[in-house]
C-alpha positions as MATLAB code, in Angstrom:
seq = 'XXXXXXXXXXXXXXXXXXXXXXXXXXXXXXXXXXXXXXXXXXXXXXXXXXXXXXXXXXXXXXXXXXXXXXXXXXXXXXXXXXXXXXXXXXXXXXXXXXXXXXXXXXXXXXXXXXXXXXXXXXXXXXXXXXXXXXXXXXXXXXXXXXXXXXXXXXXXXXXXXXXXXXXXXXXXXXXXXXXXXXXXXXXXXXXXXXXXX';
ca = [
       0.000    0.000    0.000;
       1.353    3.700   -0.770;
       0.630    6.745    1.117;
      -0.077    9.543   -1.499;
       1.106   12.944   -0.215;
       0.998   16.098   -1.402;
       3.622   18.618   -1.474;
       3.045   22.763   -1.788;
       3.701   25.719   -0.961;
       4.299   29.706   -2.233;
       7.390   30.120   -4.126;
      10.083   30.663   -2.172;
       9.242   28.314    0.553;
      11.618   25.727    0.137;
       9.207   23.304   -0.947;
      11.772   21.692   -3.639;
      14.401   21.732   -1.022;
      11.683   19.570    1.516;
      10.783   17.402   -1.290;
      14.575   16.266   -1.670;
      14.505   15.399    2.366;
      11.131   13.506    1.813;
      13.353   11.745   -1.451;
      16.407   11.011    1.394;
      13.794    9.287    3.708;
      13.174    6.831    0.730;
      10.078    8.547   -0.249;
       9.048    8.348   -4.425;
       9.195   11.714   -5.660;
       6.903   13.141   -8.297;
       7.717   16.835   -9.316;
       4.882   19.006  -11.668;
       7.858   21.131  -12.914;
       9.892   18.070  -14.030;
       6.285   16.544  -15.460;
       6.360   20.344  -17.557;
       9.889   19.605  -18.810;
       9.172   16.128  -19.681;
       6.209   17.349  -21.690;
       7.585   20.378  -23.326;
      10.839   18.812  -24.238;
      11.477   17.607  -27.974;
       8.782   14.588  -28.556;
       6.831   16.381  -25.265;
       2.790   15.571  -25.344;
       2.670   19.285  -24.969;
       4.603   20.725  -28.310;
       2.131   19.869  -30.656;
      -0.612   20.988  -29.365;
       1.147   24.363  -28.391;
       2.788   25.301  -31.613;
      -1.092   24.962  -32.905;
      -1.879   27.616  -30.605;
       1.446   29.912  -29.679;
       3.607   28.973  -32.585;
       6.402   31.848  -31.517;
       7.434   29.799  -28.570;
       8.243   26.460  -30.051;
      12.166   26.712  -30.654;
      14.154   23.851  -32.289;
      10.667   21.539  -31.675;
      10.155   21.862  -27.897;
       8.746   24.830  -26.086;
      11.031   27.244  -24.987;
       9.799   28.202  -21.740;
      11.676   31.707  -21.829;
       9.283   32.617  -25.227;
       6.277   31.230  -23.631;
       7.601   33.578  -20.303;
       7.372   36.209  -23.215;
       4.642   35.557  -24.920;
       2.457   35.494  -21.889;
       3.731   38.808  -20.635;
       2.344   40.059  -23.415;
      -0.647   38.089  -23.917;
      -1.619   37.748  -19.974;
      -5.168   36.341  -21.268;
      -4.113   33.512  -22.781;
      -2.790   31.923  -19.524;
      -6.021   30.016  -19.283;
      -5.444   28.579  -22.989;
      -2.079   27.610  -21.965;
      -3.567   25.649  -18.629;
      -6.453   23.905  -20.889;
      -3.518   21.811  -22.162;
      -0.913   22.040  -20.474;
      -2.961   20.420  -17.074;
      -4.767   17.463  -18.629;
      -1.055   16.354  -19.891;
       0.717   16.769  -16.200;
      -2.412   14.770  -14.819;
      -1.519   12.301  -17.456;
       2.379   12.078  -16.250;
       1.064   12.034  -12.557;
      -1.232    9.385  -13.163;
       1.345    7.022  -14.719;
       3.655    7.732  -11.789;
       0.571    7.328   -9.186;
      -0.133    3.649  -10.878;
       3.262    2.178  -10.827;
       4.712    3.439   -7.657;
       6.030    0.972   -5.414;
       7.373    3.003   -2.445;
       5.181    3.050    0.856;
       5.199    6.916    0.726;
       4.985    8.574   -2.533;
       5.411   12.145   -2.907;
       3.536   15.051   -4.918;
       5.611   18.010   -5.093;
       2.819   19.966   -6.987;
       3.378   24.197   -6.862;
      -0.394   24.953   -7.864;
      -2.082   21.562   -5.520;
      -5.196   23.372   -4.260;
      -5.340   26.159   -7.205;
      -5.842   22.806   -9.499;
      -8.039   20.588   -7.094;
      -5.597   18.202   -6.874;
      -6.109   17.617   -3.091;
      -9.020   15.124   -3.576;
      -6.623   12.683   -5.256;
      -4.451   12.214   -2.636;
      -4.514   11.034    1.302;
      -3.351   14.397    2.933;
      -1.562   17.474    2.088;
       1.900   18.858    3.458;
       2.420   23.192    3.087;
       5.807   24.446    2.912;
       5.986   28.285    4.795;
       7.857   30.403    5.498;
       7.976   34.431    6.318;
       7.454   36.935    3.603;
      10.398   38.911    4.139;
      12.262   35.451    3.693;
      10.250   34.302    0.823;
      11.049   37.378   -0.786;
      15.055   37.524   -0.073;
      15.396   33.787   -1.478;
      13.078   33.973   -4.311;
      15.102   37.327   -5.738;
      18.600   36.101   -4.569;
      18.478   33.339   -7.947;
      18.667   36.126   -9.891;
      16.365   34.262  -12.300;
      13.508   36.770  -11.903;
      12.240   40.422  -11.562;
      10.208   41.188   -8.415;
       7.412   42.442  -10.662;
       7.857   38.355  -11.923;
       8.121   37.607   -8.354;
       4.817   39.355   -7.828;
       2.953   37.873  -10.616;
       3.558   34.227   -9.499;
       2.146   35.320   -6.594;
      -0.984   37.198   -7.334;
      -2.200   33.045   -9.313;
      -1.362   31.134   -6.101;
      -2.926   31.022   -3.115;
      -2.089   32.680   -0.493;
       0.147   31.290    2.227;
      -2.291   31.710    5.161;
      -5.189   29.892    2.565;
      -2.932   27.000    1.900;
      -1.829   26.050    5.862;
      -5.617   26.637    6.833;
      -5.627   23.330    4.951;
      -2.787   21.969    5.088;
      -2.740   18.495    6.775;
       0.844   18.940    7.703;
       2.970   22.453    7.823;
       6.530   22.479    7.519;
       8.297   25.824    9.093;
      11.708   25.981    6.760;
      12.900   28.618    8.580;
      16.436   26.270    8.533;
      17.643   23.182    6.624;
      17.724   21.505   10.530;
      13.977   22.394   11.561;
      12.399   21.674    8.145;
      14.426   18.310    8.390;
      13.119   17.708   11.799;
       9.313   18.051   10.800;
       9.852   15.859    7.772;
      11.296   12.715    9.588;
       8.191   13.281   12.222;
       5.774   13.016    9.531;
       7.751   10.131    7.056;
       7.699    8.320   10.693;
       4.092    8.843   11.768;
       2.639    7.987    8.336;
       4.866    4.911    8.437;
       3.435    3.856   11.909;
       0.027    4.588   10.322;
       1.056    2.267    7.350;
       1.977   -0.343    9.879;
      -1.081   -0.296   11.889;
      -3.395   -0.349    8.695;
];
């Protein structure tokens, strides 16, 4: 039997960084942002079906995400085109991974999780959070984004208080050690659970 968890949180939050300790506990790992590269790579289930719709941001035949960052900065309406595909084919990824996992705790590291309604597929829900000053400092200190970027990604997700009101679990990753510390108490509870069932 697996235990199907959900992973979110705001960017910024660590939630990549807690869904590598989840993958160090022997945990599966499924990531939506790898699912996007898979798909939008050369031979991706998405490039088809976007260069019918955007042609300008399919580059050598895969979708270059830095057009499609372009084109929908121009274009902001056609972010709910772009999710009519693009979300049917990351459900299709996650559902492959879902029916041939074979770890007792599988992981759904999943960015937009209650935005998307994904919640009802799984058996609980774990939020990443962390302050906004902080969440700000890390997400600008990449360098891979403006803070007018910063604050766009943030005005389509949820907001952090929203997403712990119902959360299942919360992870504080305040520091590497405490984040850590909340992981391996809730890998080891929803083992016990698994043991007892």
């Amino acid at each position: 039997m697996t235990y199907h968890l959900g992973l979110t949180g705001s960017i910024g939050t660590g939630k990549s960084t807690t869904a590598q300790m989840f993958s160090d506990l022997g945990c599966a790992v499924w990531d939506a942002d790898a699912a996007v590269h898979r798909i939008y790579d050369v031979g991706g289930t998405a490039v088809a079906p976007l260069w019918v719709v955007f042609p300008d941001v399919i580059v050598d035949g895969a979708v270059s995400r830095t057009a499609l960052r372009e084109h929908l900065s121009q274009n902001t309406n056609d972010f709910n085109l772009l999710n009519e595909i693009v979300h049917p084919l990351v459900a299709a990824d996650r559902a492959v991974f879902k029916d041939t996992c074979d770890a007792d705790i599988a992981i759904y590291d999943i960015p937009l999780l209650f935005e998307n309604g994904t919640e009802v597929e799984l058996d609980a829900v774990c939020v990443t959070t962390v302050d906004a000053k902080t969440q700000r400092a890390r997400v600008l200190a990449r360098g891979t984004m403006t803070e007018e970027q910063f604050e766009q990604i943030k005005s389509r997700q949820m907001s952090d208080a929203d997403k712990c009101a119902r959360a299942d679990y919360i992870i504080e990753t305040d520091t590497l050690d405490h984040a850590r510390q909340q992981v391996e108490a809730i890998v080891t509870k929803i083992r016990g659970e698994l043991l007892r069932a």
